[in-house]
C-alpha positions, 0 to 999 in steps of 0.5 A: 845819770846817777841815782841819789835815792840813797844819800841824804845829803840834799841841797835843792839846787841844780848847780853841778857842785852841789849835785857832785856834793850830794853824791860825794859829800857823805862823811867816808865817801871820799876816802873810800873813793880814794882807795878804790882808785888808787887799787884797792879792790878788796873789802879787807883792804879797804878796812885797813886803809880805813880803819876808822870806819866801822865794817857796817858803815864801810858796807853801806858806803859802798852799796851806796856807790854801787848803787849810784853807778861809781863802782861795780862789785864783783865776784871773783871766779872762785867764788870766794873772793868779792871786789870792788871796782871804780867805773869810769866815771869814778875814775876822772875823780882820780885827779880831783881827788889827787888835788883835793889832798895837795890842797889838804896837805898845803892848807888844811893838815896843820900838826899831827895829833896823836889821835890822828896817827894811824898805823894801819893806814900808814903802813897799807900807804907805805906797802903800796909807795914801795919801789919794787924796781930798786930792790934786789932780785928774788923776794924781799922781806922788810919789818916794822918795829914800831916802839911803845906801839900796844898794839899792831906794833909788828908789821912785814912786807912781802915782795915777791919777785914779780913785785907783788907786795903782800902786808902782813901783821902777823909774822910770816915765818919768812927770813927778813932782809932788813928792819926799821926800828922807829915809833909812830910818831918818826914814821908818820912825819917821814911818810908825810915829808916832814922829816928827813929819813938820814936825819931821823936815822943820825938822831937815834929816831929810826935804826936800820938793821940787816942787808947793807944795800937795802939800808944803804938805798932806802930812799930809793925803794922805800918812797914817801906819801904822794904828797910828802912834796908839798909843805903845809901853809899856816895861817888863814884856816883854823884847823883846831875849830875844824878838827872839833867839829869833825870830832862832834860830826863823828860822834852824831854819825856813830849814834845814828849808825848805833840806832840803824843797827838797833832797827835792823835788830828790832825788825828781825825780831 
């Protein structure tokens, strides 16, 4: 059984969806659900997936799960480190959530927008859809020039010969075998499947530079996003009237987040 003492969705009925809702449906909880079961442990890491979520609300989602019993919080033995963990029940949400975003992908994606192009999240997906098994043997280093990108537009992936991918915005004074030279925009659509990886590469919209054999199989290592099979359907949702209101919902939520932090301070006075 779980605890709801601390999500303030209620919906005053007993149906199991609406109870599931009541622990699930706090805006970011889904998505850091999402990355817990798909490995990702670390608080940082989490934050980079997420990069929209401020580190005080990433915090308190997670206390909230921790608190309702789908996720374990742990301390590593050096006691440095914090992870955290699904439980078991976290994890038959693994699926759900799997058919929530072909759902998402095949109904309700529609057109990126610009302020929906993210490049921490897509190169902390990219680093994880790489195939280490059909990369050369020893360590391999891939770049990631984005073009007119202001900011984090320099990105390395490290992959040790145990398959240990290691994301670097900073360079890691290592050799690079091969860089792709793109922009934001060409990365996101390859990633999402709506663009050929050859045919951005024979219009000038992604260039390749260093070994011949990791340009030559970059399709083989370098996969897309899981849902990159599916196509988006246009027609019955409204995506445009949706997106609005997500906008006026996340500007209510960092209101209410600036007014908890303001109490918090007030108290400590």
């Amino acid at each position: 059984m779980f605890c709801l003492a601390l999500m303030s969705l209620r919906y005053g009925q007993i149906c199991p969806v609406s109870k599931a809702a009541e622990l699930l449906g706090e805006r970011w909880t889904l998505l850091v659900i999402r990355e817990l079961v798909l490995g990702t442990t670390r608080f940082n890491d989490c934050q980079r997936a997420l990069s929209q979520i401020s580190p005080t609300l990433l915090t308190k989602r997670l206390n909230q799960l921790q608190e309702a019993g789908l996720v374990v919080r742990k301390t590593m033995p050096d006691q440095r480190r914090v992870e955290y963990h699904p439980t078991a029940a976290s994890k038959e949400l693994k699926p759900i959530i799997l058919g929530l975003g072909e759902w998402g992908m095949k109904w309700a994606r529609g057109q990126m927008n610009d302020d929906e192009l993210d490049v921490e999240m897509l190169m902390y997906d990219l680093q994880r859809r790489i195939d280490a098994t059909q990369l050369p043997g020893g360590r391999t280093v891939i770049k990631f020039l984005f073009r007119a990108l202001p900011k984090f537009g320099h990105w390395w992936i490290v992959i040790e010969p145990d398959g240990t991918c290691v994301l670097c915005v900073h360079n890691p004074r290592v050799p690079v075998d091969i860089e792709l030279i793109t922009d934001l925009r060409t990365m996101s659509h390859i990633w999402a499947g709506d663009t050929d990886m050859r045919i951005a590469k024979d219009t000038g919209r992604l260039e390749l530079k260093g070994d011949p054999i990791l340009v030559r199989t970059i399709s083989s290592w370098l996969r897309p996003g899981t849902f990159a099979h599916i196509r988006p359907q246009y027609g019955p949702i409204n995506v445009k009237q949706s997106r609005a209101r997500i906008r006026k919902s996340a500007i209510k939520e960092k209101k209410k987040e600036f007014q908890e932090q303001g109490a918090e301070l007030y108290a400590k006075i």
